[in-house]
Phi, psi and omega in degrees: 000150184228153145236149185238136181283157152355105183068344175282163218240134148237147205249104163282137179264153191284034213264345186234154184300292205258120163257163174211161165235109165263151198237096170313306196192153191054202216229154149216188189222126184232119182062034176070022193244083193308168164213103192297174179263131171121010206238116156307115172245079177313136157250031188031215194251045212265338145087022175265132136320153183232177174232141201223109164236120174302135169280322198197178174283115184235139179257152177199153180265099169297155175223107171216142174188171157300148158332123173264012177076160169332137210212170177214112168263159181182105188061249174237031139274118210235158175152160224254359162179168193310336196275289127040270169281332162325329208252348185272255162036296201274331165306333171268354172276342174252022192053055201246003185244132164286146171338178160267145163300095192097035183216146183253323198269143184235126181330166153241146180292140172295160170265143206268000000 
């Protein structure tokens, strides 16, 4: 978490491929780009310093790492191959997932 005072400038450095920002509360401007609060902001893969200005007093959640390679989605299931999602699949058709907490109602698996 950064939180930035009023007008202060933060320098995300190119040191990872992939970066982000999510903006918790107040605005900033990344690349000449407001970013409202409550907003995912991807900076790619640009291999650039990038600059993140506080507008107001802002808090924000960094994200930076390496690529993890190639992913296969399916519903709400992520994993690194098919098969995978396949045993997930078969595990929420047997109610092999706990509730969620304070939520009653349970998805029924899509037809694919």
């Amino acid at each position: 978490m950064l939180r930035l005072a009023n007008r202060m400038r933060f320098e995300f450095r190119a040191e990872y491929a992939e970066r982000a920002v999510y903006v918790m509360s107040g605005h900033v401007e990344i690349g000449g780009e407001r970013v409202a609060p409550h907003a995912f902001a991807s900076l790619g893969d640009t291999g650039r310093t990038v600059y993140v200005d506080a507008l107001e007093p802002s808090v924000l959640a960094l994200f930076a790492g390496d690529p993890i390679g190639e992913r296969t989605l399916w519903w709400n299931f992520v994993a690194r191959d098919a098969a995978r999602i396949d045993a997930a699949k078969a595990r929420w058709a047997a109610g092999g997932f706990p509730p969620v907490l304070g939520d009653d109602e349970r998805m029924p698996l899509p037809a694919d």
